[in-house]
matplotlib code that plots the C-alpha trace (Angstrom):
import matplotlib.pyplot as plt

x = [-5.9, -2.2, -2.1, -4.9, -3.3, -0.1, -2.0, -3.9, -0.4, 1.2, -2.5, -2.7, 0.7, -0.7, -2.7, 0.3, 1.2, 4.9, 3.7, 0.8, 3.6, 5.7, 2.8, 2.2, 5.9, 5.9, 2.6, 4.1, 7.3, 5.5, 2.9, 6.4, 7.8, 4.9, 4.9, 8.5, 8.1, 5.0, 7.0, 9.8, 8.2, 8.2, 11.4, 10.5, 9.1, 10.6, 12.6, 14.9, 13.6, 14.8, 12.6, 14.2, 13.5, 9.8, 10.1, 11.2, 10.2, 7.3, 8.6, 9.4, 5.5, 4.6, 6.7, 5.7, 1.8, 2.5, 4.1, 0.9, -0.6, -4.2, -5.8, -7.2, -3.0, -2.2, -4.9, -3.6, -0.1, -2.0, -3.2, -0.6, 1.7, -0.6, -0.7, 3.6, 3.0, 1.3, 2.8, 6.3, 4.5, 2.9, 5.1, 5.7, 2.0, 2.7, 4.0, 0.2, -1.9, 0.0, -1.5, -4.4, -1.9, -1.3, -5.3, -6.0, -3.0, -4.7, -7.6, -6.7, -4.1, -7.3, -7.8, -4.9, -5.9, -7.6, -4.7, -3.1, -5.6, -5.0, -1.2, -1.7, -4.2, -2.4, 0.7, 0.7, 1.4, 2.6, 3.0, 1.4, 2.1, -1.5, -1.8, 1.4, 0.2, -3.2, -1.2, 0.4, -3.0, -5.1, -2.7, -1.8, -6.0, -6.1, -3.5, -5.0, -9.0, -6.9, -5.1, -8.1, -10.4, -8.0, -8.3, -11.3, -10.6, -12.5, -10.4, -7.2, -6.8, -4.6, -0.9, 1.2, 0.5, 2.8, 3.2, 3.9, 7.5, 8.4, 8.2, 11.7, 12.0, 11.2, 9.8, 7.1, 6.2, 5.2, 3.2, 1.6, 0.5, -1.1, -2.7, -2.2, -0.7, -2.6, -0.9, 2.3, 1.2, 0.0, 3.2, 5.0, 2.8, 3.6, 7.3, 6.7, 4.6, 7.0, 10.3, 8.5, 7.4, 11.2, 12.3, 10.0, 11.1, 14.4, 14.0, 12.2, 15.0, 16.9, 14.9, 14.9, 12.5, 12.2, 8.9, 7.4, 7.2, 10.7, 12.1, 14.0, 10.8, 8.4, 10.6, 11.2, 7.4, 7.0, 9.8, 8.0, 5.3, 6.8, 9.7, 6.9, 5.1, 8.7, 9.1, 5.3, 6.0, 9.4, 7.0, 4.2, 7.0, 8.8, 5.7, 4.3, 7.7, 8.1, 4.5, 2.8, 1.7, 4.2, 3.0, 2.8, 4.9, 2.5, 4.2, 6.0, 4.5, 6.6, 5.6, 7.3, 6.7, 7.0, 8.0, 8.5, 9.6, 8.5, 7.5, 5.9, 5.7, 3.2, 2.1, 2.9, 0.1, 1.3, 5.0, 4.4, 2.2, 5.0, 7.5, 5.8, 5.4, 9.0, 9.6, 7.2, 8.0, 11.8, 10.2, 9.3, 10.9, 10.9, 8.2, 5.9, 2.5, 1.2, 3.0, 2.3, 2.0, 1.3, -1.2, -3.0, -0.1, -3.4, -4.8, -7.5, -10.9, -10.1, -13.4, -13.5, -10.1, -10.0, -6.7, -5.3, -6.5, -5.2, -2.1, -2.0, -3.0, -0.5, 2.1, 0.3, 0.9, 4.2, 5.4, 3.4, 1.4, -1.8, -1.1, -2.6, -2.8, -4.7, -6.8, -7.2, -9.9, -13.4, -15.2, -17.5, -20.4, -20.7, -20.5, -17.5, -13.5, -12.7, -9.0, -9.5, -7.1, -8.3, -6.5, -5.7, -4.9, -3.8, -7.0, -7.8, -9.4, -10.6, -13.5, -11.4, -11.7, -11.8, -12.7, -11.2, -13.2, -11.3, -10.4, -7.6, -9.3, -8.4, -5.9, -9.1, -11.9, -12.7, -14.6, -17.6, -17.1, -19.4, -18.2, -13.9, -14.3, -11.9, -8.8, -8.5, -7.3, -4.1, -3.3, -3.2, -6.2, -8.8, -11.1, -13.3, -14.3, -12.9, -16.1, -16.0, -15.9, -18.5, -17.1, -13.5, -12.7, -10.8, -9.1, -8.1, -4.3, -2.3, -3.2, -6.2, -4.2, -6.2, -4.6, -6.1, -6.0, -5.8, -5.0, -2.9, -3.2, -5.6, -2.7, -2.7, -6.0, -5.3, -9.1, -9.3, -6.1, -7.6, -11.2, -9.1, -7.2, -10.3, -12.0, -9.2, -6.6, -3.2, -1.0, -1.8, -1.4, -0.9, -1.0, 0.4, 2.1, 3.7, 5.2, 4.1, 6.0, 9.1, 11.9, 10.5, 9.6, 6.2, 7.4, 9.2, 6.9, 4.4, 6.3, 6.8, 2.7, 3.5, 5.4, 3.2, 0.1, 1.9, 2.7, -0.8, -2.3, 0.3, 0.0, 2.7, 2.6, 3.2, 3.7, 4.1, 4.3, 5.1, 7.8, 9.2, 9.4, 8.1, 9.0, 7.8, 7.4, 7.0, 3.9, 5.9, 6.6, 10.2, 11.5, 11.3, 14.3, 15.4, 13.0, 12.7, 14.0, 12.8, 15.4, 14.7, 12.7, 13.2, 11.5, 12.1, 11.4, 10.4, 10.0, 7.5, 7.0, 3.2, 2.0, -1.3, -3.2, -4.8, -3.0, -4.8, -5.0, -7.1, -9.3, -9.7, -9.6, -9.2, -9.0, -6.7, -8.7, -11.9, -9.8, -8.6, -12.4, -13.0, -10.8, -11.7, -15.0, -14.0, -12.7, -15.3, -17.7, -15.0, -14.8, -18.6, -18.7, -16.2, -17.9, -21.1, -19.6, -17.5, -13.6, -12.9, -13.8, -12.8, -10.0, -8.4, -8.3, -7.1, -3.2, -1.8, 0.2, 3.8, 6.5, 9.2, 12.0, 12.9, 9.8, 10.3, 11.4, 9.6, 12.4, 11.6, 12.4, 9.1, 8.4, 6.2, 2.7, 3.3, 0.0, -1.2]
y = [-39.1, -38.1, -40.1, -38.4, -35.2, -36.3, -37.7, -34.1, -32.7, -34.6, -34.2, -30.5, -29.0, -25.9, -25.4, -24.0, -21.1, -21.8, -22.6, -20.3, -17.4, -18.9, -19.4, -15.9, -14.9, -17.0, -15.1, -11.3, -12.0, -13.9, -10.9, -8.6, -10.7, -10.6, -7.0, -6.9, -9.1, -7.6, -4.2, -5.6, -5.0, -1.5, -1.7, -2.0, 1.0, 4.8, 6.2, 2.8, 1.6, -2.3, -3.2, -6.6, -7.2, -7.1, -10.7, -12.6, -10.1, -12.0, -15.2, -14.9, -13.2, -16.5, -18.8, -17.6, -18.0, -20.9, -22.6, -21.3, -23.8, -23.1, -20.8, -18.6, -18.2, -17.6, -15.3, -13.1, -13.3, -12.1, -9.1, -8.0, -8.5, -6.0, -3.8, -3.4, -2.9, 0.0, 1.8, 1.1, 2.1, 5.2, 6.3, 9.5, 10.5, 9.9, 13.4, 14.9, 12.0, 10.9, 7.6, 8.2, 6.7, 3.4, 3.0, 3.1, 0.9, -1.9, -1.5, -1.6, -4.3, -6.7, -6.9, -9.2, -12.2, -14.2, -14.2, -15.7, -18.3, -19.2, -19.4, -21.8, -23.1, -24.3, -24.1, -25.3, -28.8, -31.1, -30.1, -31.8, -31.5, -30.9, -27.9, -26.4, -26.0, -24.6, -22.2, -20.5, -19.7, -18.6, -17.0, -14.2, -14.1, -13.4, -10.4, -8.9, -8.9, -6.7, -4.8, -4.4, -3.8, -1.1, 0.6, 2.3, 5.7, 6.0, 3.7, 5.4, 4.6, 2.1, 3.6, 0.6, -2.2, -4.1, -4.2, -0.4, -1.1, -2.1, 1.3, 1.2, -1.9, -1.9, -5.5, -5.1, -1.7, -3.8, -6.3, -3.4, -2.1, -5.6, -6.1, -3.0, -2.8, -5.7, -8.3, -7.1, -7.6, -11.3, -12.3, -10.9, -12.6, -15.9, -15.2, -15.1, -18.4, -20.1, -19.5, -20.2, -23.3, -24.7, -23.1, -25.3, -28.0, -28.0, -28.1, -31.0, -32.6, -32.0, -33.7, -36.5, -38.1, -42.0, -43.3, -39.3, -36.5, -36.1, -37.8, -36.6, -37.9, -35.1, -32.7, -33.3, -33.4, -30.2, -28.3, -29.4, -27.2, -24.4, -24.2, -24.5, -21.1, -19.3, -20.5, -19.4, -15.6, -15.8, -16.9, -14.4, -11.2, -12.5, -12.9, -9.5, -7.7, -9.4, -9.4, -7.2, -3.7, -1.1, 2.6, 4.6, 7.3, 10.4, 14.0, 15.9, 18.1, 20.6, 21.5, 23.1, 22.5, 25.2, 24.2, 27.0, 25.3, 25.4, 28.9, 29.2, 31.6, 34.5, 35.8, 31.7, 31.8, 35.5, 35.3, 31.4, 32.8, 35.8, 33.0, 31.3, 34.3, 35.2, 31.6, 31.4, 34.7, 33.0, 30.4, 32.8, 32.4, 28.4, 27.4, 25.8, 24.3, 24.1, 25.1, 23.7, 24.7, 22.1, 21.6, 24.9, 27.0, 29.5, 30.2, 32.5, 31.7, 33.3, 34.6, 36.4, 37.8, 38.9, 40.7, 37.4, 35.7, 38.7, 38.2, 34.7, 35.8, 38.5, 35.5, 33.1, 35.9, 36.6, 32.4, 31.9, 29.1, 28.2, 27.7, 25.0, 26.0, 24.7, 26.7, 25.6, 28.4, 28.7, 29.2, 32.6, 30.1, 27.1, 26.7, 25.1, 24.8, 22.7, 21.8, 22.8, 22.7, 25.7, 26.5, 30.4, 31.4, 34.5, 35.8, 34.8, 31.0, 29.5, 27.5, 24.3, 23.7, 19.8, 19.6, 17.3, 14.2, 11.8, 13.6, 12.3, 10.6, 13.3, 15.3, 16.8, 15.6, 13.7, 10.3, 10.2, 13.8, 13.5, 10.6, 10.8, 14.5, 14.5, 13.8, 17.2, 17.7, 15.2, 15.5, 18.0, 16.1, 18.6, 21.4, 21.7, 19.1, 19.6, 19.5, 17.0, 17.0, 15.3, 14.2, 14.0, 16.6, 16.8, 20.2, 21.1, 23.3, 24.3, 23.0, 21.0, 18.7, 16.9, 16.9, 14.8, 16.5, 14.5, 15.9, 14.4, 11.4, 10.6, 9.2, 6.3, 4.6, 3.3, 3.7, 7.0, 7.7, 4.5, 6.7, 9.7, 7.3, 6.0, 9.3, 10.6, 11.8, 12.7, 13.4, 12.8, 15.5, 14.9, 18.3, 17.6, 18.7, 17.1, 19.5, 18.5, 15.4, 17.3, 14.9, 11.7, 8.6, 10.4, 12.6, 10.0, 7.2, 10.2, 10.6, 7.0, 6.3, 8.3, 6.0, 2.8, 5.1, 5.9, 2.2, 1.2, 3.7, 4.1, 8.0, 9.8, 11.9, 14.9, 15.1, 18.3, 19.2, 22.3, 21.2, 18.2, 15.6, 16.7, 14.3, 13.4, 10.0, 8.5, 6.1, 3.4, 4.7, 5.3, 9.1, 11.9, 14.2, 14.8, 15.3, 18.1, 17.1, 18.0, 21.3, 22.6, 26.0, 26.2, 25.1, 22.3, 21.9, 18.1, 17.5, 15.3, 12.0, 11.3, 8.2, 7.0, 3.1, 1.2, -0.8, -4.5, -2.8, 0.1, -2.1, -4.8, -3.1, -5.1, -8.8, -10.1, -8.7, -10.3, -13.5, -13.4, -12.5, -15.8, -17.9, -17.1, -17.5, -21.6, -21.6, -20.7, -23.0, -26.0, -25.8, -25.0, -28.3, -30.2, -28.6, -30.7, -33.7, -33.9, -33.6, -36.9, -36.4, -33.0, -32.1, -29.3, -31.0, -29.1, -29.1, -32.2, -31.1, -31.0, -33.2, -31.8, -34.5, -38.5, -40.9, -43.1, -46.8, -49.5, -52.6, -54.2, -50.8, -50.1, -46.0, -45.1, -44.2, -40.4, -38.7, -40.1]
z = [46.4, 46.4, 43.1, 41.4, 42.2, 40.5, 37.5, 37.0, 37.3, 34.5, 32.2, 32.9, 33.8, 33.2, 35.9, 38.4, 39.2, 37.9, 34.7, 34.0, 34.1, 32.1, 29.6, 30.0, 29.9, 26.2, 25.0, 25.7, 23.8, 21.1, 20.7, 20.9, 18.2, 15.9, 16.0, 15.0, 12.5, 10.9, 10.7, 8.2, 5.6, 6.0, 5.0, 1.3, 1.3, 0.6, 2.4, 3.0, -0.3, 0.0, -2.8, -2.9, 1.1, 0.0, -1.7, 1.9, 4.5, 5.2, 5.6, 9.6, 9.7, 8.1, 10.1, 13.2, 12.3, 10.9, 14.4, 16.4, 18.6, 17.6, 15.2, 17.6, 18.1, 14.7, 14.3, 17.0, 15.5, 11.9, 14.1, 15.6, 12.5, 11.0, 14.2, 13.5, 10.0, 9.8, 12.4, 10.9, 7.7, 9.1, 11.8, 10.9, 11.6, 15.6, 16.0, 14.4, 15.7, 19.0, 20.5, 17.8, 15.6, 17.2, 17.9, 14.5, 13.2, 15.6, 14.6, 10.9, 12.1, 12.9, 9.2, 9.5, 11.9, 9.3, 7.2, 10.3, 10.3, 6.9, 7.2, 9.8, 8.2, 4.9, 6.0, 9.8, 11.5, 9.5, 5.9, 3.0, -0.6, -1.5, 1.8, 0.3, -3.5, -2.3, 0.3, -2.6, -4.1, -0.8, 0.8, -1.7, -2.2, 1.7, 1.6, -1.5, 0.8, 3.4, 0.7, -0.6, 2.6, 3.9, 0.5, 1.2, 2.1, 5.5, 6.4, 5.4, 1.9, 0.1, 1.4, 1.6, -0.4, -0.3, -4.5, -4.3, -2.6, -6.5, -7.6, -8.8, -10.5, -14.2, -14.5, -11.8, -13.4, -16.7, -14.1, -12.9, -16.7, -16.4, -13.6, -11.5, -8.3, -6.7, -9.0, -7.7, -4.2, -5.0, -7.0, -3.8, -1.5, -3.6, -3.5, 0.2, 0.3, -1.4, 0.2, 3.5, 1.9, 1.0, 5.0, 6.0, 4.1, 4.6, 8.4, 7.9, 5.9, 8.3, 11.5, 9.4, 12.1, 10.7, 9.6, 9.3, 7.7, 8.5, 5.4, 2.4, 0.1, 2.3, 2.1, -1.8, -2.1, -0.1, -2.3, -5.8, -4.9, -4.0, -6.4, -9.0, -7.7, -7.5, -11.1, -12.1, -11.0, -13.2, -15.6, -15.2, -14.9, -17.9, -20.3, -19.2, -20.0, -23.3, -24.8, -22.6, -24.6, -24.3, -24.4, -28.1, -28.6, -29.0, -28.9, -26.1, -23.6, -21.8, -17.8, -15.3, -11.3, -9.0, -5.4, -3.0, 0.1, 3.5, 4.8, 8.1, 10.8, 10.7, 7.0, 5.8, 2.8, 1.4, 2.0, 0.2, -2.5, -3.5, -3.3, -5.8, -7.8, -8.0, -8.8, -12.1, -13.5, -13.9, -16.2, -18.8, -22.2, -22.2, -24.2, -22.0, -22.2, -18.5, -15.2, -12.2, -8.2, -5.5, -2.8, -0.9, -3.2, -3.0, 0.5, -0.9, -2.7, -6.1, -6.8, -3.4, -3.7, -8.0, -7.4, -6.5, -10.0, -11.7, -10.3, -11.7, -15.1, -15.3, -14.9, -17.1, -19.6, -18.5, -19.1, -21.8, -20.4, -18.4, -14.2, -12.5, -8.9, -6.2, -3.8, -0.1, 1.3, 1.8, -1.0, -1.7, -4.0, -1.7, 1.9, 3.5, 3.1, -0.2, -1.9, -5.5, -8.5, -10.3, -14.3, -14.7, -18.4, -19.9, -19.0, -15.4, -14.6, -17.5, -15.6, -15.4, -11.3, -9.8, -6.3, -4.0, -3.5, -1.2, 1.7, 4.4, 7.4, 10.5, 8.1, 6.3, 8.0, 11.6, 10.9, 13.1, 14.4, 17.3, 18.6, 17.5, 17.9, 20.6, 18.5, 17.9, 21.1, 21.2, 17.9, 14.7, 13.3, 11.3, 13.3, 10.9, 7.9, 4.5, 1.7, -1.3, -4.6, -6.9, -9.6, -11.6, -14.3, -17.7, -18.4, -21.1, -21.6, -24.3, -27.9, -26.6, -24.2, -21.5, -18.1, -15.3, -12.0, -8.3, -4.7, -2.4, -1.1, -4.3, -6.2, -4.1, -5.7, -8.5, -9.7, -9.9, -12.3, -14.2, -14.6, -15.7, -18.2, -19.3, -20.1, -22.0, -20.3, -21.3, -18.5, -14.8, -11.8, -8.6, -6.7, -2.8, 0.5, 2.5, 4.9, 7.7, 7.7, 6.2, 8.1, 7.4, 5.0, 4.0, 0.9, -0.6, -0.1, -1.4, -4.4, -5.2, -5.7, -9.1, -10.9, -9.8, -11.2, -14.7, -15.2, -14.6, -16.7, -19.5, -19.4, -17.5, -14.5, -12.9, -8.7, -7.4, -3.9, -2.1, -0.4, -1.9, -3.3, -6.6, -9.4, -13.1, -14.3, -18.4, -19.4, -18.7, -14.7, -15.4, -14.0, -16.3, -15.2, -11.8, -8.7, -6.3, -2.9, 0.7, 0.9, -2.8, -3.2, -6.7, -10.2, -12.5, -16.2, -17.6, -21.2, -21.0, -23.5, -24.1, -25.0, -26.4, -26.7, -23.6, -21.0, -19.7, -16.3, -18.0, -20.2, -17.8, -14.3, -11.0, -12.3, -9.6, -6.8, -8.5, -8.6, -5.7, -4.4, -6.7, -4.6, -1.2, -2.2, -3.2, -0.2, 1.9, 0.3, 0.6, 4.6, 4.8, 2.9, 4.9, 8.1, 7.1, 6.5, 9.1, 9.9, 8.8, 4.9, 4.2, 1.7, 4.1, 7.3, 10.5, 10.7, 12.7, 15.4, 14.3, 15.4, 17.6, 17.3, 17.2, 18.9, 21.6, 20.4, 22.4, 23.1, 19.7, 17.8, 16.7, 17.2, 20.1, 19.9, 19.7, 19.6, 22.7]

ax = plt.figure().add_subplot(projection="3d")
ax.plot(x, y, z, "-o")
ax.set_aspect("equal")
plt.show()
């Protein structure tokens, strides 16, 4: 009996008490160390701005997945990599939407833990050759699904991808002129794989465990793969910034942004709305086409309150130019509280008004009001829901110049300045604020979303904000002049370069996210396939467990059985 128990011991160590903590121990500081490492890419991103950190910041994310005993492992380390991600890319909501903040980042963050699965999946156990090359191909598929997942806009919208940390960097602008920002993502994501790939196989090289996977001729094997994707994405970027179409030069428009700063305290929409005022009427006598305000510059419904509008059109006369402003009130015609950039000429609006159709989960409206309702108490989410827009709109300024206007957060979807592209536009607007959020990454990474948007499109654009950052950016998502920072009330003039002709991303749309779609889709049938048949024939097969160091040697030298 005393035996048995000692057998049990050695079969299921687990079982005591000693060890279960320790298990336990291991599992919290491997959940605190996915979070960590899921939160480095953040760094990327405005304000830090380590675009170059982007292309191995996932490679301990990765690693750790990869070492996960089981998949149900690794797909907890996918979610709570994603849980660390988008807090650390969203922090600086935790001051409106408190705890709120970190629910919804693990919930989003669950998007994640099949990405796990498949790191582990294709990259776990003992590596193969033939794991490895597929790896470099799922894996960016499987990050583009949650890119592309958390794009929808009820669910936050697409702020983050990971492609729009190369805001900066000229080559992955002409990627995104191609393929938008989701081929930047996936060229990242393969960066990623592939570096993790040749970690990997250098700490096998250097086990050197005899009669293995632990040779120099596995490791050599594992590398070929790998160093081939690193040299495809040279490839890919250098044939996209060589014969890629560049952006036709096609006249000069003139704007001017008017950013008035924060104002708050009692009187915040008048004593803002005679800032802005005294502001514009110092533009006049520069020969512009169209000036700009920024988000809810008008607090009042302009055909409730007509002294307003002429107020307007007494400075559109004075500047010589049409004013886009944008009206955050309820309106007199329709029921309900809508963001609206409304044109005022010489002689009052014109008619030109777009009405904002994607509205910022809690910020403008409370998902499921009668059930998340109570957010509004623990957080400065919305009292009362913002109404949407129908449809986009064309306006027309100047000598028959077609501006496209967006609010907000609408600059992040890369669809909706690739409709307004489509339908003729000239020059993009983005009218925002982001003053709530004055002291911290937001406006920058804000601002940033512009220049991924001209690239894409091939038409510059415009983003102006009440508070900063306001900034200008060409057809080819290079900056036009210099931005408006977070402590500027002032104006800024950009002599704008318009450009004409169609960019692939604009004729052909979301290819890599259909590819991507494409591959997972392979995928799926290969495993349902393999799950018919049986392990033992199946091209993927589960990841052997991996080595830790030198077998056993019986007497006559001949390695141990290991696996049993």
């Amino acid at each position: 009996m005393d035996q048995l128990s000692d057998d049990r011991n050695l079969r299921w160590p687990h079982l005591s008490a000693a060890s279960t903590t320790g298990l336990l121990a291991s599992a919290r500081w491997r959940g605190a160390l996915a979070v960590l490492v899921g939160a480095l890419p953040a760094l990327a991103f405005p304000a830090p701005s380590l675009w170059w950190f982007a292309y191995v910041a996932l490679v301990p994310w990765m690693l750790l997945a990869r070492s996960a005993e089981t998949g149900r492992r690794a797909a907890l380390d996918g979610w709570l990599g994603g849980l660390g991600f988008m807090v650390a890319v969203h922090h600086w909501l935790l001051p409106s939407l408190h705890v709120f903040t970190v629910l919804i980042a693990a919930l989003l963050g669950l998007l994640w833990a099949p990405w796990g699965w498949l790191v582990r999946r294709f990259l776990g156990g003992v590596a193969s050759p033939l794991r490895t090359s597929a790896a470099l191909v799922v894996l960016p598929s499987g990050w583009l699904m949650v890119e592309l997942v958390r794009s929808w806009e009820g669910l936050g919208g697409p702020w983050g991808l990971l492609g729009s940390s190369q805001w900066e960097v000229g080559p992955a602008l002409r990627l995104a002129s191609v393929g938008g920002v989701w081929l930047v993502s996936a060229l990242i994501v393969i960066l990623n794989t592939g570096i993790t790939v040749l970690v990997v196989a250098l700490s096998v090289r250097r086990a050197g465990i005899p009669g293995t996977a632990g040779t120099s001729r596995t490791a050599v094997a594992l590398a070929i793969p790998a160093t081939a994707g690193l040299v495809a994405v040279a490839a890919v970027t250098t044939s996209a910034w060589a014969w890629a179409p560049r952006p036709e030069p096609a006249g000069r428009m003139r704007v001017a942004v008017v950013q008035p700063g924060v104002i708050d305290g009692v009187g915040g929409a008048d004593k803002r709305f005679a800032r802005e005022e005294a502001l514009t009427r110092g533009l006049a006598g520069r020969d512009l086409d169209l000036v700009v305000w920024g988000e809810s510059s008008v607090g009042y419904d302009l055909a409730a309150r007509p002294d307003v509008a002429r107020r307007i059109a007494a400075l559109s006369r004075e500047v010589g130019a049409d004013i886009l402003v944008n009206v955050d009130a309820r309106r007199s015609d329709e029921p309900g509280i809508f963001k609206s950039s409304v044109l005022v000429g010489p002689g009052g609006p014109t008619g030109d008004r777009y009405d904002k159709m994607r509205l910022v989960p809690f910020g403008e409206y409370v998902p499921a009001r009668a059930l998340l309702g109570w957010a509004t108490s623990v957080g400065k989410a919305a009292g009362e829901d913002r109404r949407r827009g129908e449809r986009p709109v064309l306006m027309n300024v100047g000598d028959g110049l077609k501006v496209g206007p967006l609010v907000c957060f609408e600059s992040a979807f890369p669809d909706m300045s690739r409709h307004l592209t489509r339908e003729g536009a000239q020059l993009l607007l983005a009218q925002s604020s982001t003053s709530s959020f004055q002291s911290s990454w937001a406006p920058e990474q804000h601002a940033s979303l512009a220049a991924l948007r001209a690239a894409e499109t091939g038409r510059p654009m415009v983003h102006a904000t009440l508070t900063g950052v306001s900034a200008v950016y060409g057809a080819d998502g290079e900056r036009v002049g210099a931005p408006l920072g977070t402590s500027a009330s002032s104006t800024a003039t950009y002599d704008i370069p318009l450009a004409k002709g169609v960019t692939p991303y604009v004729r052909l749309g979301d290819w890599p996210v259909h590819a991507a779609l494409a591959v997972l889709a392979v995928l799926c049938a290969a495993l349902g396939v393999r799950s018919l048949r049986g392990p033992a024939k199946g091209r993927f097969r589960q990841p052997a467990p991996e080595p830790h160091g030198p077998h056993a040697r019986t007497a006559h030298g001949s390695p141990a059985h290991p696996w049993r």
